[in-house]
N, C-alpha and C positions, 0 to 999 in steps of 0.2 A: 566289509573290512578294508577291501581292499580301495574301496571310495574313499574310505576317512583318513588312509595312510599317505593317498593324493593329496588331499583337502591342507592334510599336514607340514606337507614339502612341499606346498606352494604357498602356503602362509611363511615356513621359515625362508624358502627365496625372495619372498617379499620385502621382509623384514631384513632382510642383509644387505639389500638392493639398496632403501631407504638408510641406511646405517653407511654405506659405500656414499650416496651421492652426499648426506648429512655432512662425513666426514670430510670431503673434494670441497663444499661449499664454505666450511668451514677453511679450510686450506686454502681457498681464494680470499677468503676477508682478511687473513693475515698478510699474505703477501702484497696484495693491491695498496698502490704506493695511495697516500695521501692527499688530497688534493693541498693542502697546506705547508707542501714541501716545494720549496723555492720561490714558494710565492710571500713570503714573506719579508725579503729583500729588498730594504728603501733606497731608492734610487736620491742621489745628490740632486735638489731641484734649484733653479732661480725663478722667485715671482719678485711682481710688482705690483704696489697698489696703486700705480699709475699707467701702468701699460700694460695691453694685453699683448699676447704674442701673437704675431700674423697682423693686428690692426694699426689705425692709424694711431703716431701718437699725437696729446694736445699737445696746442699748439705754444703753452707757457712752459713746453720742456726744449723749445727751437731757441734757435740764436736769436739775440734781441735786433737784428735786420730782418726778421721776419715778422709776418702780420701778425699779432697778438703774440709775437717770442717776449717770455721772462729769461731766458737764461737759465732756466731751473734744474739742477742737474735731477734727475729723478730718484725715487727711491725704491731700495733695491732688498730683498729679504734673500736668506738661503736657509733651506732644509736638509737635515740628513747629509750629516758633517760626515768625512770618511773618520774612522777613529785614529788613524797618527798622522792627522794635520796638526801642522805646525805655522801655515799661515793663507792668507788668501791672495790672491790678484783678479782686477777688475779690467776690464779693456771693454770699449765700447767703440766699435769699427764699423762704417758705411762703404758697404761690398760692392755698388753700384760701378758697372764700367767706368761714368764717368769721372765718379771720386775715385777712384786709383786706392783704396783701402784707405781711406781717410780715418785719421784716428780723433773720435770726438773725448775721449777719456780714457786713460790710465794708472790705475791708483794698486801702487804693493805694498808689500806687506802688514795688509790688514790683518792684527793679531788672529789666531784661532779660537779667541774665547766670543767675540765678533760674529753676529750674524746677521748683521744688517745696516744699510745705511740710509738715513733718513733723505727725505726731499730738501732741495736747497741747501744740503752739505756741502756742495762745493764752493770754495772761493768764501766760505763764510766760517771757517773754520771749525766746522762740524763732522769734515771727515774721522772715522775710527782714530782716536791717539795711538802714535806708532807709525802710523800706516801716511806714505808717501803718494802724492800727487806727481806724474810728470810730465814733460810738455808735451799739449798733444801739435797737433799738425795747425793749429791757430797759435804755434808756438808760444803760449804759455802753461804752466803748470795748474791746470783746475777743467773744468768742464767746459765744452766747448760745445752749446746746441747745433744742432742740422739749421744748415741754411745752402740747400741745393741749389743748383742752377734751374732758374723757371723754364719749363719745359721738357726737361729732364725724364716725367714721370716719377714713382715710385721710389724711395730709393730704399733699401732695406738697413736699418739701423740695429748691428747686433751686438747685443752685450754677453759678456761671457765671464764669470765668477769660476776660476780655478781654485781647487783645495791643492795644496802645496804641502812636500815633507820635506821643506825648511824655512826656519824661523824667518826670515831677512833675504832678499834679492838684492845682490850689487850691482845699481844702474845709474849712468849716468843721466841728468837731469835731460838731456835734449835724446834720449835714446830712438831708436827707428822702431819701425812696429817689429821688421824683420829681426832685430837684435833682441829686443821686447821675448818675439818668442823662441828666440834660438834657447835664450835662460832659462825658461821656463823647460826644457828638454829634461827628461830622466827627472823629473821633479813634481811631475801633475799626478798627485790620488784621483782625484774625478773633477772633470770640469761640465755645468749647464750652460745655457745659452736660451735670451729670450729676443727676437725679433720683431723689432716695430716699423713701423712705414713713414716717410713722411716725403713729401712734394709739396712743390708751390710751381 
């Protein structure tokens, strides 16, 4: 008798035991965060279907004093709009010591319905309608290809597409890059940046 009352209370501690860790495991699956929480967040991007980032670029996107330069201003796409942009700006700057931030392009207020500008839009009247060209550092208003000093090496060509929360930028036509981005201050949702190379 006294064997089976054992038998007894060790099957009901068993059974509470599994009912305790049951209910802990259960208690862990509710609480453990998601793996799908914050990872779902698109980040503002800039591609090209002409240049990769890091690499060299061709050489029909260089100034035409270059070996094989067209002058071509490249073309540029953007993803993953912030949601209260109002407009874009474009700058495309060579960082290299020796260019001193040389600005090869500058183009505002490209409207926010706008996501992208074709190859050989500049200087051909194909940039975004709305949206303004101003002079870069070859003081004219349009696209100005790389054409470095031979010897130089490398020099990093970066473009950078601002999302903007205002419709219109007031700049004069010959503005500095410094004045360029003083404006741009308290006004940038998200900006990308893609990085090409070019030498001769």
């Amino acid at each position: 008798m006294l064997l089976l009352s054992g038998l007894f209370l060790a099957i009901l501690f068993s059974f509470g035991c599994a009912q305790r860790v049951e209910k802990k495991t259960d208690e862990t699956k509710e609480t453990k965060p998601s793996k799908k929480e914050g990872g779902d967040k698109k980040v503002f991007v800039l591609k090209s279907s002409g240049l990769k980032d890091g690499k060299r670029m061709p050489p029909k996107y260089a100034n035409k004093g270059v070996s094989g330069g067209e002058n071509l201003s490249p073309p540029f796409e953007w993803k993953n709009i912030p949601e209260d942009t109002k407009s874009f700006a474009l700058a495309m700057v060579d960082h290299h010591p020796v260019a001193k931030e040389f600005v090869h392009w500058l183009v505002i207020n490209i409207p926010a319905s706008v996501n992208s500008i074709e190859e050989g839009a500049s200087g051909a009247g194909k940039v975004p309608p709305g949206s303004r060209e101003l002079n870069t550092d070859y003081g004219v208003p349009k696209y100005g290809g790389p054409r470095p000093p031979a010897g130089t090496g490398n020099h990093p060509y970066e473009t950078t597409i601002y999302a903007l929360n205002v419709e219109s930028l007031e700049l004069s036509q010959n503005v500095s890059l410094d004045q360029f981005l003083a404006a741009l201050e308290g006004k940038v949702l998200a900006k990308s940046s893609l990085t090409s190379m070019f030498s001769q």
